[in-house]
N, CA and C atoms as an extended XYZ file, in Angstrom:
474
Properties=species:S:1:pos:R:3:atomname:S:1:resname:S:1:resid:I:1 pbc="F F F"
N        29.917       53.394      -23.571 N   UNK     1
C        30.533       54.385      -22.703 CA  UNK     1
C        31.016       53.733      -21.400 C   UNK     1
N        29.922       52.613      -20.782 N   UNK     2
C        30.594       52.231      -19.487 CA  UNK     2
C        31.454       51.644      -19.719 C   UNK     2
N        32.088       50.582      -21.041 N   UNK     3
C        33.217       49.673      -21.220 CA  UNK     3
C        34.461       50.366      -21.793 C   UNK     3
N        34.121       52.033      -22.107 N   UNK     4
C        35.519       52.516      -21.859 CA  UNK     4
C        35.799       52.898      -20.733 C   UNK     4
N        35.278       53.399      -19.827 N   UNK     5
C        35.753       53.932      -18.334 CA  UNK     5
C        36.021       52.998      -17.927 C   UNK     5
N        35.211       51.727      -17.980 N   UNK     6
C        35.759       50.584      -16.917 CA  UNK     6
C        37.336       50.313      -17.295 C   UNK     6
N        37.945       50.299      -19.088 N   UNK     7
C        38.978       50.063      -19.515 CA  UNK     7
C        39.676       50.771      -18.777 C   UNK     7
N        39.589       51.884      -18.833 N   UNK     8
C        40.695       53.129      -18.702 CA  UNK     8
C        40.672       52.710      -17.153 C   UNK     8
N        39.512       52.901      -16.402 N   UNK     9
C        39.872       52.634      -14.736 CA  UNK     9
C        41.033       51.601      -14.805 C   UNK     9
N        40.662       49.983      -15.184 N   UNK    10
C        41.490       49.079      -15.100 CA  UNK    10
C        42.511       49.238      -15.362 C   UNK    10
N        43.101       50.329      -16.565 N   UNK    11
C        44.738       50.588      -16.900 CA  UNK    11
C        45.508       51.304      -16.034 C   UNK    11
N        44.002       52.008      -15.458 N   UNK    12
C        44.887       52.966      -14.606 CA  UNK    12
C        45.493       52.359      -13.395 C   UNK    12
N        44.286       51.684      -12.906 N   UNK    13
C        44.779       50.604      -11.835 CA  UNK    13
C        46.134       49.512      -12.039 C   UNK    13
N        46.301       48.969      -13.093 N   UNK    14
C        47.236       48.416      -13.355 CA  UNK    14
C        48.543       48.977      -13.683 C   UNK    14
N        48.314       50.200      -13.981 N   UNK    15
C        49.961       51.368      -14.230 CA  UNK    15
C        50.225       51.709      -13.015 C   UNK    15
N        49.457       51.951      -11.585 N   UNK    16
C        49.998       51.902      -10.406 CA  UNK    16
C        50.625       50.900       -9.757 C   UNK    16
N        49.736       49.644       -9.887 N   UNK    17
C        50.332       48.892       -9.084 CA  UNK    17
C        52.053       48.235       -9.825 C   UNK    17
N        52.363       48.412      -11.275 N   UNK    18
C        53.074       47.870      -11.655 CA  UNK    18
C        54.356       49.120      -11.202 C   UNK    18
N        54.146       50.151      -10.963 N   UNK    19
C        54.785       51.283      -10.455 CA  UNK    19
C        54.948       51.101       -8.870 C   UNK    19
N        53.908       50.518       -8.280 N   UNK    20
C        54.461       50.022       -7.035 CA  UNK    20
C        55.616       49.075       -7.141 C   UNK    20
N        55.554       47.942       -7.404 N   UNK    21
C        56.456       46.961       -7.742 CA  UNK    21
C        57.983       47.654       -7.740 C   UNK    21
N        59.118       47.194       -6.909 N   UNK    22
C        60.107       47.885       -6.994 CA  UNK    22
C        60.924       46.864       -6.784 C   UNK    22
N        62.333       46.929       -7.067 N   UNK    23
C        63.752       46.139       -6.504 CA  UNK    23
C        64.506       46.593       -5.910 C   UNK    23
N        64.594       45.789       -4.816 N   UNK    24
C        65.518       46.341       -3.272 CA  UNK    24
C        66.729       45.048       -3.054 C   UNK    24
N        67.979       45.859       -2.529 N   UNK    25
C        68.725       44.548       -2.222 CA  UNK    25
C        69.382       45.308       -1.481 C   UNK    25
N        70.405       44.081       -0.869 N   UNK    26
C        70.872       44.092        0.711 CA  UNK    26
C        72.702       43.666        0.968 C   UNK    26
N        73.573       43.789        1.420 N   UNK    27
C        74.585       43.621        1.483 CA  UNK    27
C        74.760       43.741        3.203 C   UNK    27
N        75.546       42.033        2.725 N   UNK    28
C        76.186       41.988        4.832 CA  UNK    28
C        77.513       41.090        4.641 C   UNK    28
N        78.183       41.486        5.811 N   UNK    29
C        79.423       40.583        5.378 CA  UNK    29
C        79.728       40.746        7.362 C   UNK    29
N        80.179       39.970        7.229 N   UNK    30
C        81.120       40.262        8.966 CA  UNK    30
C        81.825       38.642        9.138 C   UNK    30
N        82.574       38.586       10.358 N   UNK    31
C        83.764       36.706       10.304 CA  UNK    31
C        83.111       36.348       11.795 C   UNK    31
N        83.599       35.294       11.341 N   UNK    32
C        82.671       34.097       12.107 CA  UNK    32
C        84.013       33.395       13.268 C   UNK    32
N        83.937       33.620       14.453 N   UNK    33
C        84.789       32.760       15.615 CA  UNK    33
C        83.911       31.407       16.249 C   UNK    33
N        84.949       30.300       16.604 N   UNK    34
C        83.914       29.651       17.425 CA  UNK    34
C        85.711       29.275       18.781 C   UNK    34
N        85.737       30.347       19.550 N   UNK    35
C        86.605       30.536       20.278 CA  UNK    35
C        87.258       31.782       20.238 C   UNK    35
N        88.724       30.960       19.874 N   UNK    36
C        89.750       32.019       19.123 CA  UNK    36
C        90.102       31.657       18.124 C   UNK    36
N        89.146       30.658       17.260 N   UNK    37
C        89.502       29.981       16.159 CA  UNK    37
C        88.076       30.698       14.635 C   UNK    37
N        89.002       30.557       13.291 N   UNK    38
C        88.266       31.089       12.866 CA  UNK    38
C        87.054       29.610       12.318 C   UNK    38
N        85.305       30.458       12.442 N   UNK    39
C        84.806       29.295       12.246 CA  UNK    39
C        84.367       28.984       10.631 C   UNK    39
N        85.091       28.154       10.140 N   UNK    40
C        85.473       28.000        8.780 CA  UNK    40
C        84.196       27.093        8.173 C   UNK    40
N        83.296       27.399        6.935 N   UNK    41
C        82.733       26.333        6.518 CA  UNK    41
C        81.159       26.269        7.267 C   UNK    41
N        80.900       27.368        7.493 N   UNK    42
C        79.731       27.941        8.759 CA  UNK    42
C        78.283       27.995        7.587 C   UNK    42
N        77.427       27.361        7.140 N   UNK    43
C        76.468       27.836        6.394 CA  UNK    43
C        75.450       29.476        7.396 C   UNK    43
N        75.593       30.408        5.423 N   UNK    44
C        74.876       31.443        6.018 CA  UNK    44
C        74.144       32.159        5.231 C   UNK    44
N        73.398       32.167        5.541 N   UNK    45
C        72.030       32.694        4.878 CA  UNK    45
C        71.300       33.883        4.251 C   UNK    45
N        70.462       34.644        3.777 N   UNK    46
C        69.879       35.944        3.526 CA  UNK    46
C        68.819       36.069        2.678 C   UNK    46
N        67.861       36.010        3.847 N   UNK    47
C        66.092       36.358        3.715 CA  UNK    47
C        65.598       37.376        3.438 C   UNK    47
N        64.403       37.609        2.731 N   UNK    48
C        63.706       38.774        3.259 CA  UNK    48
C        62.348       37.855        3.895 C   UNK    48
N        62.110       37.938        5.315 N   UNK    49
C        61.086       37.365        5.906 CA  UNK    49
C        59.965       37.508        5.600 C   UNK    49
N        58.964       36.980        5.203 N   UNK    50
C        57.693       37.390        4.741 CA  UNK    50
C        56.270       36.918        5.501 C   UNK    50
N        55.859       37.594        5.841 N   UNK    51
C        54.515       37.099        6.741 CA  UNK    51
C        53.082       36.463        5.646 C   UNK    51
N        51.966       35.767        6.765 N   UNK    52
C        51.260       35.331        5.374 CA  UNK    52
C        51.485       34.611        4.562 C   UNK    52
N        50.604       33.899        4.218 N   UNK    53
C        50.934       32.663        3.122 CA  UNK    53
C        52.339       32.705        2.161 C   UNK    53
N        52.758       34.280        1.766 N   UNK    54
C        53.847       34.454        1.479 CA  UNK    54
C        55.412       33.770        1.822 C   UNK    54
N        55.624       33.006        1.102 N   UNK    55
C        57.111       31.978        1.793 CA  UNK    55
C        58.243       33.259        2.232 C   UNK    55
N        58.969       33.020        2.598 N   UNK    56
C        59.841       33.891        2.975 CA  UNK    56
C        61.116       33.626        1.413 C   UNK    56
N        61.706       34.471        1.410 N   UNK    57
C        62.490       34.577       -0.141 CA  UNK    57
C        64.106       34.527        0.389 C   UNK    57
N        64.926       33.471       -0.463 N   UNK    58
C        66.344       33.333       -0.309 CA  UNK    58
C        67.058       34.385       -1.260 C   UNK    58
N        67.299       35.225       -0.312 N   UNK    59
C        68.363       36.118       -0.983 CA  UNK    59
C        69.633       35.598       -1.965 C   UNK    59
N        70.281       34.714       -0.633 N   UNK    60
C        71.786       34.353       -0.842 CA  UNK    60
C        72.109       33.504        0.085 C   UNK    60
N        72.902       32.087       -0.551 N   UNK    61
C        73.497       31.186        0.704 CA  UNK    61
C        75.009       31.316        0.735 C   UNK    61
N        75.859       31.123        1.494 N   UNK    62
C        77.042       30.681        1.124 CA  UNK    62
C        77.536       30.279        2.190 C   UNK    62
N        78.904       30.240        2.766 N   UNK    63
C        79.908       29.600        3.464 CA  UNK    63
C        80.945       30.875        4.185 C   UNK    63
N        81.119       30.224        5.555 N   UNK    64
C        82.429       31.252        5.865 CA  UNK    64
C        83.530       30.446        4.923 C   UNK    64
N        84.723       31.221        4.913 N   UNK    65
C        86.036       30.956        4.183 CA  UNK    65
C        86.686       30.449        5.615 C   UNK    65
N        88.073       29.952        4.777 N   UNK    66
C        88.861       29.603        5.891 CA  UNK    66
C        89.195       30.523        6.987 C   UNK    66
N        89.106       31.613        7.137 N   UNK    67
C        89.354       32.886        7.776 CA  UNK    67
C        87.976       33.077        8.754 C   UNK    67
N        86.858       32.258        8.509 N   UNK    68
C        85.651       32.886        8.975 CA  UNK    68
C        84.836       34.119        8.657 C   UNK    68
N        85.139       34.582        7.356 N   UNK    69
C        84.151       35.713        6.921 CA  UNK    69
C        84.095       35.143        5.952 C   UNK    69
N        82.492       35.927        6.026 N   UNK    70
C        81.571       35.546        4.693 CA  UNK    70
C        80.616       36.933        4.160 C   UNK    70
N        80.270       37.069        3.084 N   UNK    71
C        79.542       38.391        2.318 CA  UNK    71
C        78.546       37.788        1.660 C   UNK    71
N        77.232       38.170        1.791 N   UNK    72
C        76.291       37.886        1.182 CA  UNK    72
C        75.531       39.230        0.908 C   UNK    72
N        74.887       39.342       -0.482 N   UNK    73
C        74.129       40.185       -0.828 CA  UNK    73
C        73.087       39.511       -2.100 C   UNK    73
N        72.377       40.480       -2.340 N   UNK    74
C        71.014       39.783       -2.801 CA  UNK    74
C        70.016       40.625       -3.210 C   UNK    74
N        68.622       40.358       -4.004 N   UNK    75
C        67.798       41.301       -4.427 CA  UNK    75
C        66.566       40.820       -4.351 C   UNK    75
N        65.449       41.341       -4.642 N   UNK    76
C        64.202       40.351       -4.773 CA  UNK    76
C        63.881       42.312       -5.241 C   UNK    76
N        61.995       41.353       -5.964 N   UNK    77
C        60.779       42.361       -6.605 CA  UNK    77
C        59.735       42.427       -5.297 C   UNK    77
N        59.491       43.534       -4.914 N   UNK    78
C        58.492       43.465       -3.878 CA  UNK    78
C        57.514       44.757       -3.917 C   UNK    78
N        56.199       44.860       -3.761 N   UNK    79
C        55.407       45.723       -3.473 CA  UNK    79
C        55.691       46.730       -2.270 C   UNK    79
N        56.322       45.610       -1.008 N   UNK    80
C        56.303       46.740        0.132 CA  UNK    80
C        57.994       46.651        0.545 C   UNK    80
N        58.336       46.915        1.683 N   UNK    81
C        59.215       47.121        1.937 CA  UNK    81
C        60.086       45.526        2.543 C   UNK    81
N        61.165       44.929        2.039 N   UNK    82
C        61.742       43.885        2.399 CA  UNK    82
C        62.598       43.785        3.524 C   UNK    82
N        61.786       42.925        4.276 N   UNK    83
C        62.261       42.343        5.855 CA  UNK    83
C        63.240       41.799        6.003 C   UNK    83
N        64.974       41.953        5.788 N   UNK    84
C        65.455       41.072        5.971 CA  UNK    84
C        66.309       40.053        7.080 C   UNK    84
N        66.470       39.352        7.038 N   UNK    85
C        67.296       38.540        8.102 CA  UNK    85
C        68.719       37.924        7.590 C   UNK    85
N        69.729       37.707        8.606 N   UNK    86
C        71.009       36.544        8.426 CA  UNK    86
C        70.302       35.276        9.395 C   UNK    86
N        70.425       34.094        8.518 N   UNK    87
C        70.704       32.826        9.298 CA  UNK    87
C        71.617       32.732        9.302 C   UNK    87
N        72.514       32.074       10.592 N   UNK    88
C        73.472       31.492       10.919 CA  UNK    88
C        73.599       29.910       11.523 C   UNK    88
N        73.585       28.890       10.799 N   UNK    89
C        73.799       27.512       10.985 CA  UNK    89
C        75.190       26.859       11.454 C   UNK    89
N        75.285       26.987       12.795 N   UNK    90
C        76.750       26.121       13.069 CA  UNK    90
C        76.607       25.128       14.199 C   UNK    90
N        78.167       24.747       14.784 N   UNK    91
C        78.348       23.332       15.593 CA  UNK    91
C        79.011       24.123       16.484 C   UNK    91
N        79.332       25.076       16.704 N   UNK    92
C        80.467       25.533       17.221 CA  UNK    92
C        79.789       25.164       18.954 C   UNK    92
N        80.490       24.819       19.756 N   UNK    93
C        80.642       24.751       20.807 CA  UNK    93
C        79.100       23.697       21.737 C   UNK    93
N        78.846       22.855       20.620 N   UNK    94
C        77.367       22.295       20.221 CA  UNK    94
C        77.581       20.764       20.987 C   UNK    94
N        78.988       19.813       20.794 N   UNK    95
C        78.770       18.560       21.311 CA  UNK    95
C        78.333       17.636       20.182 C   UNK    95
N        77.780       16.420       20.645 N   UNK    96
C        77.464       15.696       19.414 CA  UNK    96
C        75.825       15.638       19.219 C   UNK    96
N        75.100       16.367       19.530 N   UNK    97
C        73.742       16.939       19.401 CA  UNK    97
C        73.356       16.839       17.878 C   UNK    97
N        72.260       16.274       17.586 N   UNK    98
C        71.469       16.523       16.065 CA  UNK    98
C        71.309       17.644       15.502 C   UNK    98
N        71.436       18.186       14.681 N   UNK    99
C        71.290       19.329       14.081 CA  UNK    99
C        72.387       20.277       13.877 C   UNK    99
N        72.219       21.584       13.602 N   UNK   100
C        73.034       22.624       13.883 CA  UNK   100
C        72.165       23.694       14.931 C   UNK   100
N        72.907       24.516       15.749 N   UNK   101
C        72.709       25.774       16.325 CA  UNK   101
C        72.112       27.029       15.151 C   UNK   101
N        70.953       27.226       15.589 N   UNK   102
C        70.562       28.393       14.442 CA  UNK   102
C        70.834       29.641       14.944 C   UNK   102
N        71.011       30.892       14.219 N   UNK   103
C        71.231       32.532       14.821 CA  UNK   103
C        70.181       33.305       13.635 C   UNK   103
N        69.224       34.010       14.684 N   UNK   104
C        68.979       34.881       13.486 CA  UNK   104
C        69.195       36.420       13.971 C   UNK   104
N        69.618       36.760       12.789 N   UNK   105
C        70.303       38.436       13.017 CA  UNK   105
C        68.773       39.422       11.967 C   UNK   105
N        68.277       40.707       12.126 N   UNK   106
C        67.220       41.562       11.742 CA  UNK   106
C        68.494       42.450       10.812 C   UNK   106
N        68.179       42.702       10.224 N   UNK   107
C        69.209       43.918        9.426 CA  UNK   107
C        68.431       44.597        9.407 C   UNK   107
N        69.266       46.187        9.803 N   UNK   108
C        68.607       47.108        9.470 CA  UNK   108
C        68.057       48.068        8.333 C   UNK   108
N        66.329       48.381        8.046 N   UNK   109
C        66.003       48.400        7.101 CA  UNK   109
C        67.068       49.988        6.325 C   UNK   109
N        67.815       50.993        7.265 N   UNK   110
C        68.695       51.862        6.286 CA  UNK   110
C        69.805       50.738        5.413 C   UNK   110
N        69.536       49.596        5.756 N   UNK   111
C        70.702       48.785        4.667 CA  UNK   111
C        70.423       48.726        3.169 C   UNK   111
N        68.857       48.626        3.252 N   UNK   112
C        68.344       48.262        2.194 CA  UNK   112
C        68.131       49.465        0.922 C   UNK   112
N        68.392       49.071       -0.069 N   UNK   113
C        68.724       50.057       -1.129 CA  UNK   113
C        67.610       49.802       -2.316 C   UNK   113
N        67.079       50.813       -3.091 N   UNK   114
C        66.440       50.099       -4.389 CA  UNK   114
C        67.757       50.003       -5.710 C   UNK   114
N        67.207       49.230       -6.209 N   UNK   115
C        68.363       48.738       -7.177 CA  UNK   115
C        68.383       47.226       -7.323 C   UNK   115
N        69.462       46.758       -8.210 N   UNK   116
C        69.689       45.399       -8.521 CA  UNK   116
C        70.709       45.286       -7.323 C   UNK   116
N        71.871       46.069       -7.124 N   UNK   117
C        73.245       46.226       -6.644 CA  UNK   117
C        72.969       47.267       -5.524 C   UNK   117
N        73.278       46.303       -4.241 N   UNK   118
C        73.561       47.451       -3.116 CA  UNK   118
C        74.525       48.178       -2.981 C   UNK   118
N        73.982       49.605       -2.260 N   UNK   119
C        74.598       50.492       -2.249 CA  UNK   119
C        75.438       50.764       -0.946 C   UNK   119
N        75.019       50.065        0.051 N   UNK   120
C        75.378       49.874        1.341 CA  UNK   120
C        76.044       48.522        1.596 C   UNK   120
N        76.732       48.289        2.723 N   UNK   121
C        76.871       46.972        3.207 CA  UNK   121
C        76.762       46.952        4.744 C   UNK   121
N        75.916       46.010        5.308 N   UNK   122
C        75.631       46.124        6.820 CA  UNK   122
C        76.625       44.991        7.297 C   UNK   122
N        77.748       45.915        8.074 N   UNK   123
C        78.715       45.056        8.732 CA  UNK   123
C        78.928       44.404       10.164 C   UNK   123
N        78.001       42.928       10.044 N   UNK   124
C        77.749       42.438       11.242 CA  UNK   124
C        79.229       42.743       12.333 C   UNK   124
N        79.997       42.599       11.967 N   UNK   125
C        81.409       42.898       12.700 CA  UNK   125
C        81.989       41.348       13.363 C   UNK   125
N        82.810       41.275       14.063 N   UNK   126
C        83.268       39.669       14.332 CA  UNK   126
C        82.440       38.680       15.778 C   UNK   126
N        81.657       37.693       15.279 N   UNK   127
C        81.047       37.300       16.488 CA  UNK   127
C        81.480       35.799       16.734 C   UNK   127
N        81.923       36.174       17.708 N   UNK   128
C        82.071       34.630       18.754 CA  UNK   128
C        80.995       33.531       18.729 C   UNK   128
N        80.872       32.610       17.794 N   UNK   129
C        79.343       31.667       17.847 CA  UNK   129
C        79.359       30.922       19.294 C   UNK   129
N        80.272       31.061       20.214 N   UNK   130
C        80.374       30.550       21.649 CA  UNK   130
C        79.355       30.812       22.252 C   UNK   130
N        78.994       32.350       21.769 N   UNK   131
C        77.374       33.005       22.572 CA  UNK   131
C        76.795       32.249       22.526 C   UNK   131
N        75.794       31.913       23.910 N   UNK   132
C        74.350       31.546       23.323 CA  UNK   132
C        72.854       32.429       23.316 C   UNK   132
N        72.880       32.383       22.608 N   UNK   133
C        71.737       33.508       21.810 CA  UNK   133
C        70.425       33.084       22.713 C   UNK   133
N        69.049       34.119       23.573 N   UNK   134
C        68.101       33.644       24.374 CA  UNK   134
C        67.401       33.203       23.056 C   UNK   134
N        67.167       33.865       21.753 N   UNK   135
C        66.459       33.288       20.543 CA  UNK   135
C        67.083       32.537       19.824 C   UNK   135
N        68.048       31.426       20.392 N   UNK   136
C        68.227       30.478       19.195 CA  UNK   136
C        67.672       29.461       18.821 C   UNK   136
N        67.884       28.671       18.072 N   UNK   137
C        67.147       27.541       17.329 CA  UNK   137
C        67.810       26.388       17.207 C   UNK   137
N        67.089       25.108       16.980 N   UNK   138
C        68.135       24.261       16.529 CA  UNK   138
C        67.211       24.089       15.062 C   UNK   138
N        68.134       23.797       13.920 N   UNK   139
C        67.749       23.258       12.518 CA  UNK   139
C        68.512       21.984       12.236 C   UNK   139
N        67.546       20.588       12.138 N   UNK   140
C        67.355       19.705       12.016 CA  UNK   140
C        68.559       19.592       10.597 C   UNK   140
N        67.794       19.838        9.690 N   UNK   141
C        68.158       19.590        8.187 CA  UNK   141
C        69.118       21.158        7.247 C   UNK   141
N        70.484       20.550        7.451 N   UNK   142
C        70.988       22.231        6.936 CA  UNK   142
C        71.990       21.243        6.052 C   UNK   142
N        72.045       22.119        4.668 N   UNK   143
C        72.811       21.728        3.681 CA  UNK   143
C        74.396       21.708        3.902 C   UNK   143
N        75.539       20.576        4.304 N   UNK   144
C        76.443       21.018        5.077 CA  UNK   144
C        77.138       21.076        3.528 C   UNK   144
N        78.214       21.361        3.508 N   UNK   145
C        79.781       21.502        2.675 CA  UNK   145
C        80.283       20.198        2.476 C   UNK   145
N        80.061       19.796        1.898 N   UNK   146
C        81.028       18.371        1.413 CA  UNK   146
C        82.433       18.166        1.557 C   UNK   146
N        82.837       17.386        1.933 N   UNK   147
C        84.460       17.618        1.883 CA  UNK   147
C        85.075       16.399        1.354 C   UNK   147
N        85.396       16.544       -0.317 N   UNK   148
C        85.401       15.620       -0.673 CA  UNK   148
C        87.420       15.236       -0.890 C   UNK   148
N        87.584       13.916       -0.531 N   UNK   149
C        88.804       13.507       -0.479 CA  UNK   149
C        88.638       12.647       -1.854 C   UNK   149
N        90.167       13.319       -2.612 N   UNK   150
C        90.691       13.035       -3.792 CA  UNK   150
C        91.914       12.153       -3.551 C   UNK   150
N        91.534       10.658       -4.469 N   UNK   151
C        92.582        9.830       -4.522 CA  UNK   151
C        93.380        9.263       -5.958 C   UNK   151
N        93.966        8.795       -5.628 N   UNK   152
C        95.141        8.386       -7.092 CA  UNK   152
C        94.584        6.666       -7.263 C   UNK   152
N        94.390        6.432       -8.377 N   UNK   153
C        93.501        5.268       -8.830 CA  UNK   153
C        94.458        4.117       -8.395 C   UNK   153
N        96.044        4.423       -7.969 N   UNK   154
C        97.327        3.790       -7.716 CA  UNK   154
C        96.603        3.180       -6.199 C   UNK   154
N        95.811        3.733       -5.548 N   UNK   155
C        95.625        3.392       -4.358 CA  UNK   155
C        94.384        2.357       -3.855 C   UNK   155
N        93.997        2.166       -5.453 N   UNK   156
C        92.858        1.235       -5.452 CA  UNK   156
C        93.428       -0.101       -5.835 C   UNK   156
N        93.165       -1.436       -5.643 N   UNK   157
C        93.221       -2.596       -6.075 CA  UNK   157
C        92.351       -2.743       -7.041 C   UNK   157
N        92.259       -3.360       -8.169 N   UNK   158
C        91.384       -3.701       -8.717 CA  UNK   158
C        91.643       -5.434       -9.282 C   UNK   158
């Protein structure tokens, strides 16, 4: 008798928490200036921040376009509610300094939707990376864009 109740407790316990478990995702897009120029080739980011031994989770990386806008959206499985953030990694107005300039932006949690596919998009709108942010950062090690130059084998000696 006690090793069925204990069963049934344990299923029961385990049909909640797997009912907790949900999927939330996030949509942001806004363009990137570093002047009056658009800042092209800008690495940018999308977290959900996580406290606690918990690593923090990569939504989505990508790049501004030549235009300076960029759209990132993204999903993750989470028990509670997902924290998310934009990194912003650039040079803009930086000098010849190590690293890149970091930005971090909080999105707001009405962005966040359950689903695979957001339903919203949180539109940072157009920011000047000229600002300097009182919370910015510098990041040492950021994955830059390659820019690779293509040649004609005519231009090699061999």
């Amino acid at each position: 008798m006690f090793n069925l109740l204990f069963l049934l407790f344990l299923i029961y316990n385990l049909l909640n928490i797997s009912f907790a478990v949900r999927t939330q995702s996030v949509a942001v897009k806004g363009k990137l200036l570093c002047g009056q120029a658009p800042a092209r080739n800008v690495r940018v980011k999308l977290f959900d921040e996580d406290s606690g031994p918990d690593p923090d989770d990569l939504l989505e990386a990508d790049y501004s376009d030549v235009s300076g806008n960029f759209q990132l959206k993204g999903s993750t499985v989470e028990t509670t509610n997902i924290d998310v953030v934009l990194k912003v990694y650039h040079d803009c107005d930086d000098g010849i300094k190590p690293g890149s300039r970091k930005i971090k932006f909080k999105i707001p949690n009405s962005y966040v939707t359950e689903g695979q596919n957001p339903k919203k998009v949180f539109d940072l709108g157009t920011l000047n990376l000229e600002t300097i942010f009182s919370s910015e950062e510098r990041e040492l090690i950021v994955n830059k864009k390659r820019r690779y130059i293509l040649y004609n084998w005519e231009d090699f000696e061999i």
